[in-house]
ROSE-4610 file (N, C-alpha, C; in Angstrom, 1 decimal, always signed):
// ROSE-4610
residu = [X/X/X/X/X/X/X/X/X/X/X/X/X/X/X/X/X/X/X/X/X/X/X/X/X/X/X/X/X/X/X/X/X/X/X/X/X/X/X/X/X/X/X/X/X/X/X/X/X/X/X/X/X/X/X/X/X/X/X/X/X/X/X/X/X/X/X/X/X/X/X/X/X/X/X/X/X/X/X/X/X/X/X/X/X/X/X/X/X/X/X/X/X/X/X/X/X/X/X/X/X/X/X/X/X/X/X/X/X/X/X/X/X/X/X/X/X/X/X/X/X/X/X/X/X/X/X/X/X/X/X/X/X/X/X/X/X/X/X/X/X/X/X/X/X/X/X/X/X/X/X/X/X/X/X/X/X/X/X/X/X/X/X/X/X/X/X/X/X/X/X/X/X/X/X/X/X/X/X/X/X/X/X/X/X/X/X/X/X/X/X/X/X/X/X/X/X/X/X/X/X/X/X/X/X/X/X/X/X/X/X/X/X/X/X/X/X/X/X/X/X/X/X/X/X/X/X/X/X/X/X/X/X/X/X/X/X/X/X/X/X/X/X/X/X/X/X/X/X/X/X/X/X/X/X/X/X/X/X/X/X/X/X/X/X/X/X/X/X/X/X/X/X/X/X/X/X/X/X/X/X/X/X/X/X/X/X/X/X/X/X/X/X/X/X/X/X/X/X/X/X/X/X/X/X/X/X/X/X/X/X/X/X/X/X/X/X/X/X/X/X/X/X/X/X/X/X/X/X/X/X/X/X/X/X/X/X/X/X/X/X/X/X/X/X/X/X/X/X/X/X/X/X/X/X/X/X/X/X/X/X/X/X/X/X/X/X/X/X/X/X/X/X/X/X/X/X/X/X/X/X/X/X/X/X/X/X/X/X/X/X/X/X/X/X/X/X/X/X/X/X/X/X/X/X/X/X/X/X/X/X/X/X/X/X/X/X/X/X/X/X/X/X/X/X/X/X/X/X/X/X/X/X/X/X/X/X/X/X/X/X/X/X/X/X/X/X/X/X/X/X/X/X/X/X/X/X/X/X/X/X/X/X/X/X/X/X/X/X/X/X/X/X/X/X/X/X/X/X/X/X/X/X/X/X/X/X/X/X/X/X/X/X/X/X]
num = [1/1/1/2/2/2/3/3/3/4/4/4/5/5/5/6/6/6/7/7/7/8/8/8/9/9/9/10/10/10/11/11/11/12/12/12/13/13/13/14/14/14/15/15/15/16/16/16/17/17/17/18/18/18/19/19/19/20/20/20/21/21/21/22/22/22/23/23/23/24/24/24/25/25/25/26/26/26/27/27/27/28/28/28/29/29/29/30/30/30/31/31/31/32/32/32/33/33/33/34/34/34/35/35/35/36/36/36/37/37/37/38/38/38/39/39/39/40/40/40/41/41/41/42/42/42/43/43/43/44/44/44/45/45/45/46/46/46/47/47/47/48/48/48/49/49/49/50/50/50/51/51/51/52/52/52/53/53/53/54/54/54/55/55/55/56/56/56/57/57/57/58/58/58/59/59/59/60/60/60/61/61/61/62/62/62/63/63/63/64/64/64/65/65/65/66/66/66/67/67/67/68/68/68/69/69/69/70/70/70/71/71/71/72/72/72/73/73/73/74/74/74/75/75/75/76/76/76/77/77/77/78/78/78/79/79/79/80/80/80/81/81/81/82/82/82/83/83/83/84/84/84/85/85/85/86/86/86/87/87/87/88/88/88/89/89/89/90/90/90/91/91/91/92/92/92/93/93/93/94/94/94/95/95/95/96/96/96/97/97/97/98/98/98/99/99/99/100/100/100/101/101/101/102/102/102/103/103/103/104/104/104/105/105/105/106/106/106/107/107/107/108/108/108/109/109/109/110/110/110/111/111/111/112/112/112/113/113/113/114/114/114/115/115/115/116/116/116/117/117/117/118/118/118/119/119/119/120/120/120/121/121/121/122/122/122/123/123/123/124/124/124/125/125/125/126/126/126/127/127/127/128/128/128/129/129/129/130/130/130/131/131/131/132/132/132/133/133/133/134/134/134/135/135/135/136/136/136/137/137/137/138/138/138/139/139/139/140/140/140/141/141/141/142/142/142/143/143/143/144/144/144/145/145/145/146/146/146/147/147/147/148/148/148/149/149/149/150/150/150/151/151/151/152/152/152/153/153/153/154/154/154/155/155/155/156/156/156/157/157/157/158/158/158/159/159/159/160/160/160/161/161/161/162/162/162/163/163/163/164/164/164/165/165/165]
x = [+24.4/+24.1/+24.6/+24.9/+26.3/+24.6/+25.1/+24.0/+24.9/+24.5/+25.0/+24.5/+25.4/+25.3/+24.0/+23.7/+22.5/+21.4/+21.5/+20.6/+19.4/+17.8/+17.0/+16.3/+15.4/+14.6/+13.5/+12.4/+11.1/+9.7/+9.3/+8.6/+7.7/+6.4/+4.5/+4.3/+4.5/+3.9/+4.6/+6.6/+7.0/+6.5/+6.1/+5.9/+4.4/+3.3/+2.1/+2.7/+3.6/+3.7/+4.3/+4.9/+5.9/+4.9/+4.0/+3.0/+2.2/+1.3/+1.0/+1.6/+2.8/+3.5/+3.9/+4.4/+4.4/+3.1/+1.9/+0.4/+0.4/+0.3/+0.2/+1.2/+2.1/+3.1/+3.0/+2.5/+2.5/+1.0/-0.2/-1.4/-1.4/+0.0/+0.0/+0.6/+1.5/+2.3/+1.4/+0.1/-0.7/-1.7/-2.1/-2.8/-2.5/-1.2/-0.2/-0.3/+0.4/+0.2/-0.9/-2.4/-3.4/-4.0/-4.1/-3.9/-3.5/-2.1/-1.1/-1.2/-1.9/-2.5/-4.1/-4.9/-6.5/-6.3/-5.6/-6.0/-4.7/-4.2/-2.9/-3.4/-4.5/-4.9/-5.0/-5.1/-5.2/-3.8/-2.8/-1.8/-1.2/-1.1/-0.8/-1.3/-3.0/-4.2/-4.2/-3.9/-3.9/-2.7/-1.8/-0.2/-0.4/+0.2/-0.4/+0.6/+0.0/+0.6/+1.8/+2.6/+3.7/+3.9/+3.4/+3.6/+4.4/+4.8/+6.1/+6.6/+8.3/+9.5/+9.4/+9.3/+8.5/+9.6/+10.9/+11.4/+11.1/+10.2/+9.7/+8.6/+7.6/+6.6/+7.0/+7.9/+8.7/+8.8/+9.5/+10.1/+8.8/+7.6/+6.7/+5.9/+5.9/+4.8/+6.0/+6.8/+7.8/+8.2/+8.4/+8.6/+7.2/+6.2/+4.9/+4.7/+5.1/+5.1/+6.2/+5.9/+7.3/+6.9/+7.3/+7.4/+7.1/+6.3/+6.4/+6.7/+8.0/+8.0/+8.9/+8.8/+9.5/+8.4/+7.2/+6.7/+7.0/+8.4/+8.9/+8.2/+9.3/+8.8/+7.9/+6.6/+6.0/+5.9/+5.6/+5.3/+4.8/+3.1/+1.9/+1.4/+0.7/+0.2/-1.6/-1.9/-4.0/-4.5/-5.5/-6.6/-6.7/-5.9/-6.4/-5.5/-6.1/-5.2/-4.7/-3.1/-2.4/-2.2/-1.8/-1.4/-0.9/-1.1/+0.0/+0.7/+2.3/+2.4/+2.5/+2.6/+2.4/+3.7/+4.5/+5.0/+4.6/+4.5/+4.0/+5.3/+5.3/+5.9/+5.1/+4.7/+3.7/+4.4/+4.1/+4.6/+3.0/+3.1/+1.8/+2.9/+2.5/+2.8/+2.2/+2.5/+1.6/+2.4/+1.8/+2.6/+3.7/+4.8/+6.2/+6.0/+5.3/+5.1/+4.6/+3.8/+2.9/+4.1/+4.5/+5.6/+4.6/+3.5/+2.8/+2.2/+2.1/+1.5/+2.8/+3.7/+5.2/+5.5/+4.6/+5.3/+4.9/+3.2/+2.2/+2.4/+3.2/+3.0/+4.7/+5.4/+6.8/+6.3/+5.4/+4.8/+3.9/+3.2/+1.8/+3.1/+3.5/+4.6/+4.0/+4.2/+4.2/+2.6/+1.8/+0.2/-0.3/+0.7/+0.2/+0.5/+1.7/+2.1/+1.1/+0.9/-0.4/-1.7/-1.8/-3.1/-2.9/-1.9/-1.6/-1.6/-0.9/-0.8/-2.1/-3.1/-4.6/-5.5/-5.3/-6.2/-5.7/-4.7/-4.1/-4.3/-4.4/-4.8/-6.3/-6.9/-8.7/-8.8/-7.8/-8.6/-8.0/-8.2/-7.7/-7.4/-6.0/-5.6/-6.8/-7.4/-8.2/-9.4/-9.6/-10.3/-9.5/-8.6/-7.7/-7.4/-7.3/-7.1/-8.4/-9.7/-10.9/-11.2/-10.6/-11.2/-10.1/-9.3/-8.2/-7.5/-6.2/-5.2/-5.4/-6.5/-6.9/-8.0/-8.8/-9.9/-9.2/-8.1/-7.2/-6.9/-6.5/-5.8/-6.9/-7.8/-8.9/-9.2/-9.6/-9.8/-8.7/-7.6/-6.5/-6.3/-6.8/-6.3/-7.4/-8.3/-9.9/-9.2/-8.7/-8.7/-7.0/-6.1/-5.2/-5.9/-6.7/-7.1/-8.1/-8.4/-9.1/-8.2/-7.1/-6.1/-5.5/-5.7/-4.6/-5.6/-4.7/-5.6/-5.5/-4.3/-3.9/-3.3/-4.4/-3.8/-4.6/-4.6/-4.9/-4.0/-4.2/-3.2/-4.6/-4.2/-5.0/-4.5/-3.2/-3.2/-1.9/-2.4/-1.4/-0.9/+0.8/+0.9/+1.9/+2.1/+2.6/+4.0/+5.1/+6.3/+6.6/+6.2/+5.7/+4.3/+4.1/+2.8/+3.0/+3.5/+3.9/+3.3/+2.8/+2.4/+3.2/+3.5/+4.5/+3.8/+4.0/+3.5/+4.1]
y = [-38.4/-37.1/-37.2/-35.8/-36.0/-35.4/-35.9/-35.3/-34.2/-33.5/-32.9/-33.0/-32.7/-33.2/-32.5/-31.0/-30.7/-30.8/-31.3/-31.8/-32.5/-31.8/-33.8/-33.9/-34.6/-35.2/-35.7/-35.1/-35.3/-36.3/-37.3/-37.8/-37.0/-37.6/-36.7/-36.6/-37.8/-37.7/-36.6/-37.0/-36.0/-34.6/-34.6/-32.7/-32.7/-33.4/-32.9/-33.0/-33.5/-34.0/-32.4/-31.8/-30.4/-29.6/-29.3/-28.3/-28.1/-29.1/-29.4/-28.7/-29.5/-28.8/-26.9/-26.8/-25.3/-24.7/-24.9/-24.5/-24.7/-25.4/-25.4/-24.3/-24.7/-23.5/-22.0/-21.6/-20.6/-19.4/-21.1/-20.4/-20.4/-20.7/-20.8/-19.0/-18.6/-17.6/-16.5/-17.0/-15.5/-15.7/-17.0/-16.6/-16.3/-16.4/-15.9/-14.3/-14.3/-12.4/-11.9/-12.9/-11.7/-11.8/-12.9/-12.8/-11.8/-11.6/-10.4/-9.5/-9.3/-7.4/-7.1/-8.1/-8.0/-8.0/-9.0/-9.1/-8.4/-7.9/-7.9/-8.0/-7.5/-7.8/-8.6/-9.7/-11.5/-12.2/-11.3/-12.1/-12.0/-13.2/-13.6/-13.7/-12.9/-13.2/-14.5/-15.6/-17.1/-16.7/-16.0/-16.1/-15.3/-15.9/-15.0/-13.9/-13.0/-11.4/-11.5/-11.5/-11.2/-10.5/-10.5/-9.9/-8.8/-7.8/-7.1/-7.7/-7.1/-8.0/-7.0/-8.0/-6.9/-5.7/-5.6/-4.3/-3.3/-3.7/-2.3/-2.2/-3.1/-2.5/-1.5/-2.0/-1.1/+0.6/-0.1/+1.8/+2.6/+1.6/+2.5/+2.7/+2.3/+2.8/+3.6/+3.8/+4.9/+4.5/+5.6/+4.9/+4.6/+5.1/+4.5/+3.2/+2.2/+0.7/-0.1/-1.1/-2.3/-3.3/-4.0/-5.6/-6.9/-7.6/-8.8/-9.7/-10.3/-11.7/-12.5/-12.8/-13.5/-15.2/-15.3/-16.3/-17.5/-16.9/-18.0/-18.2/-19.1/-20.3/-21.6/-21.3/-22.6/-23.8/-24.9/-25.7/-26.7/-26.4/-26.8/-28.2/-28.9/-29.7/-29.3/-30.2/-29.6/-30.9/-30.9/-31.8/-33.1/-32.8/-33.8/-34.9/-36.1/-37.8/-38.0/-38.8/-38.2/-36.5/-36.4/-34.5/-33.6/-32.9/-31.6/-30.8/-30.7/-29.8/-28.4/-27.4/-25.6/-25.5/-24.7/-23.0/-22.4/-21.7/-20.0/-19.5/-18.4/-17.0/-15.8/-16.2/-15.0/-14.0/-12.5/-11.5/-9.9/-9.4/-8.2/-7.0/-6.2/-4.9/-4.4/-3.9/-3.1/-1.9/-1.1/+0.3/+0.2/+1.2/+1.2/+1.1/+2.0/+2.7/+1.5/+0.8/-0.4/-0.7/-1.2/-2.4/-3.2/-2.8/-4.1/-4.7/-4.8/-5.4/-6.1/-5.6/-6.5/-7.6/-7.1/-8.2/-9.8/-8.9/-10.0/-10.5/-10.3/-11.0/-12.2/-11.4/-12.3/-13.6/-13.0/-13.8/-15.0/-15.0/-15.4/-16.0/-16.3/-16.6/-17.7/-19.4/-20.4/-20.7/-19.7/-20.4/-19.5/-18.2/-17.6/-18.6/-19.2/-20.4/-21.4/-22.1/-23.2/-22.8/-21.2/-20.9/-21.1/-20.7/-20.9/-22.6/-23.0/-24.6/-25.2/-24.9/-25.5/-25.2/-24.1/-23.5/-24.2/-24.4/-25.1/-26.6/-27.1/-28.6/-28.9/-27.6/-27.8/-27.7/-27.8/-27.3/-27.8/-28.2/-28.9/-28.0/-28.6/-27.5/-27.3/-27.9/-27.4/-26.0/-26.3/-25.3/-24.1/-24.3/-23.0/-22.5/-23.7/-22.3/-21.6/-22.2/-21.9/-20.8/-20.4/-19.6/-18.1/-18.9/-17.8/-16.9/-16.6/-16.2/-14.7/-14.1/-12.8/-13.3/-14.3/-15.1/-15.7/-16.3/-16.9/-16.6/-15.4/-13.9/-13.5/-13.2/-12.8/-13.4/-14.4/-15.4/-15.8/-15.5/-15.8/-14.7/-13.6/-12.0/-12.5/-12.9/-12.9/-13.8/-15.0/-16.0/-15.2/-15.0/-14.2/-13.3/-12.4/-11.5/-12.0/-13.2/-13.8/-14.3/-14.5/-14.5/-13.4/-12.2/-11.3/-10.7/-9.6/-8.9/-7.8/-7.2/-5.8/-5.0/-5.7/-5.0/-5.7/-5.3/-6.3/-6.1/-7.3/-6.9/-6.5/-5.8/-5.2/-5.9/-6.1/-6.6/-7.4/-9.1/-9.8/-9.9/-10.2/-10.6/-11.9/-12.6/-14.0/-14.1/-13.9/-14.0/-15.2/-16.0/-17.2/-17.9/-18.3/-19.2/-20.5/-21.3/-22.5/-23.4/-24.0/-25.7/-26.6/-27.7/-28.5/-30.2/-30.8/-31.4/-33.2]
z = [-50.5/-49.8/-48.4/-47.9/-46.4/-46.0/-44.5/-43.0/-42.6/-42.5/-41.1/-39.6/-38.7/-37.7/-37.0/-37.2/-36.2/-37.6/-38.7/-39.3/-39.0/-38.8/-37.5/-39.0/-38.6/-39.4/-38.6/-38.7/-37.8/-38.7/-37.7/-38.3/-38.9/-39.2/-39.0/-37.8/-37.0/-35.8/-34.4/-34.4/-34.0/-34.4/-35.6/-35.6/-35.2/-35.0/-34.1/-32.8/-32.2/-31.3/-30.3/-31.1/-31.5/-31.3/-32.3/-32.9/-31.5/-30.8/-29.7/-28.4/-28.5/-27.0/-27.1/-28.2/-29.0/-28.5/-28.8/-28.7/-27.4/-26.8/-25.0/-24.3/-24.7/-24.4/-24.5/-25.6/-25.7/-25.1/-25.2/-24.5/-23.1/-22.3/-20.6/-20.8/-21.4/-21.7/-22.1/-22.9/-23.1/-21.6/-21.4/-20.3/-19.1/-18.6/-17.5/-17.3/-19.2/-19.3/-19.1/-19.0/-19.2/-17.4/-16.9/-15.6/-14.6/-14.9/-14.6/-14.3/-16.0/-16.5/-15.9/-16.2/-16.0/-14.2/-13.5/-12.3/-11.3/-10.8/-10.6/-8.8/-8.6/-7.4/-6.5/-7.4/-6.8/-6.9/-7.0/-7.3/-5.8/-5.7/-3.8/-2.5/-3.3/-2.5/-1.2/-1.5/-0.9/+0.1/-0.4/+0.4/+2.0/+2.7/+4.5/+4.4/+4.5/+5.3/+5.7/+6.1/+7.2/+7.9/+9.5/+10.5/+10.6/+10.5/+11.3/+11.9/+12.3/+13.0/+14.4/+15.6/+16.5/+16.9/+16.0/+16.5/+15.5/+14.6/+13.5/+14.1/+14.8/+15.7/+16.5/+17.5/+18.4/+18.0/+17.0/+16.5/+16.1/+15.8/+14.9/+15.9/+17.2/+18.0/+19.3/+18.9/+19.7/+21.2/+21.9/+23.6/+24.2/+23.6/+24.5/+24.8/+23.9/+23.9/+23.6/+24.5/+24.7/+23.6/+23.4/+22.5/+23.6/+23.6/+24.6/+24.0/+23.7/+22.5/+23.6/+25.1/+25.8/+25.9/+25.1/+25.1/+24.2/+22.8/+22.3/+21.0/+20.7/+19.7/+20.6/+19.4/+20.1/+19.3/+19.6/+18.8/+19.0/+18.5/+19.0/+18.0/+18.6/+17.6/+17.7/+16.8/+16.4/+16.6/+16.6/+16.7/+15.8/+14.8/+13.5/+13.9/+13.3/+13.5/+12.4/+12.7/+13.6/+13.8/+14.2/+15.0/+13.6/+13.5/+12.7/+13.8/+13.3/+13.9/+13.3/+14.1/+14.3/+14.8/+14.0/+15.2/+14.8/+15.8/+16.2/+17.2/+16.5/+17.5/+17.8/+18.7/+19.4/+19.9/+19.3/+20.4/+20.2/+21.3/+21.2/+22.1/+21.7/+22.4/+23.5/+24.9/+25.7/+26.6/+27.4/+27.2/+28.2/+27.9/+28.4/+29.8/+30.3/+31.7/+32.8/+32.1/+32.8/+33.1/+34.5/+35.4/+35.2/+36.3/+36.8/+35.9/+34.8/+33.8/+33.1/+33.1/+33.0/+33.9/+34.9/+35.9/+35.9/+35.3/+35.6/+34.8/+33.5/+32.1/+32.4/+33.4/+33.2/+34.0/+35.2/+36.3/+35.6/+34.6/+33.8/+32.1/+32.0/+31.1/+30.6/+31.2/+31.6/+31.0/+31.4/+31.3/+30.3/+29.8/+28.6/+27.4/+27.3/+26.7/+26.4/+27.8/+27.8/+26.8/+27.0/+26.2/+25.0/+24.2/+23.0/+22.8/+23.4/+22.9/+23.1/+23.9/+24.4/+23.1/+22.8/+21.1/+20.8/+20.1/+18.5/+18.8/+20.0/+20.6/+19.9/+20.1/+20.0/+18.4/+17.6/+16.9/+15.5/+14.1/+13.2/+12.2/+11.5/+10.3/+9.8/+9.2/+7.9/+9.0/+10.1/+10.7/+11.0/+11.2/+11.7/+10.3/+8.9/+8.0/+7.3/+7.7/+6.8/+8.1/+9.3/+10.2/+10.0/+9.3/+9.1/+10.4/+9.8/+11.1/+11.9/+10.9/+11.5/+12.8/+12.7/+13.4/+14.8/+14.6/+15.4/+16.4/+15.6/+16.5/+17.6/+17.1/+17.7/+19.2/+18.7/+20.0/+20.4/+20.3/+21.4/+22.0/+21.4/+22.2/+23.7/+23.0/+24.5/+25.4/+24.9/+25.7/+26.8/+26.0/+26.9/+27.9/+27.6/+28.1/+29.7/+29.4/+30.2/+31.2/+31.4/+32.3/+32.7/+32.3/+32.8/+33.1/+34.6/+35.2/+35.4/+35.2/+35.4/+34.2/+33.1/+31.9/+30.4/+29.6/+28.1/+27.1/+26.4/+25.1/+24.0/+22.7/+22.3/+20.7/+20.6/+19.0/+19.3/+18.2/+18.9/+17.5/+17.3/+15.9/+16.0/+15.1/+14.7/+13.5/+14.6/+13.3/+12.6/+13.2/+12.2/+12.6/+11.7/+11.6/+10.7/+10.7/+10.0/+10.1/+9.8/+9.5/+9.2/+9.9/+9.2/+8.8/+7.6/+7.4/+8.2]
């Protein structure tokens, strides 16, 4: 009797072995799909928001307000041993017309920085991410605000927020 060549021949054991992975396979595939369909809400739930690029802020808040993103890329380390490090790109908006509140902020540069790097010093990944980036935000708007004097920022946003392991 001739073989052919795509001819197999499977043991007993190769075909549970088959039947198995077939069966796993195809119940990740219905439960994937019913996930999908049933929840569609939670899908990326876990994943962080993405900031706006601060010149679609710009345009969406018109000539009333400037962009402040002259504070950089930072790159902070946390609390935990050894360190993690963070970038962050901090930038907030405040209004066109304010000079002196531009001035203080070009003037105030250096130690608006420090503040950012002094938080993320105090504080450990796992707390920064169980406090979450909206929480973050929060208390760094105060703590900014606690240095400046001829003006406030009112919403800060983060074009990156990274962790690096």
């Amino acid at each position: 009797m001739k073989r052919h060549f795509f001819q197999l021949r499977f043991t007993a054991f190769q075909k549970v072995l088959l039947a198995i992975f077939a069966f796993i396979f195809i119940s990740l595939i219905f439960v994937t799909a019913y996930r999908i369909t049933a929840h569609p809400d939670k899908i990326g739930a876990d994943l962080r928001k993405i900031d706006p690029e601060p010149v679609k802020v710009e345009k969406k808040s018109g000539a009333k307000t400037t962009v402040y993103s002259d504070i950089g890329r930072l790159r902070a380390i946390t609390a935990d041993v050894p360190p993690v490090s963070l970038i962050v790109t901090p930038f907030f908006t405040f209004p066109s017309a304010d000079e002196e509140f531009f001035e203080e902020l070009v003037q105030k540069k250096r130690r608006l920085r420090s503040v950012f790097l002094d938080y993320f010093a105090l504080h450990s990944k796992d707390e920064l991410l169980k406090i979450g980036e909206t929480k973050v935000k929060q208390e760094l708007i105060e703590k900014l605000n606690a240095e400046l004097m001829l003006g406030k920022i009112e919403v800060l946003y983060f074009n990156e927020y990274i962790f690096l392991n």
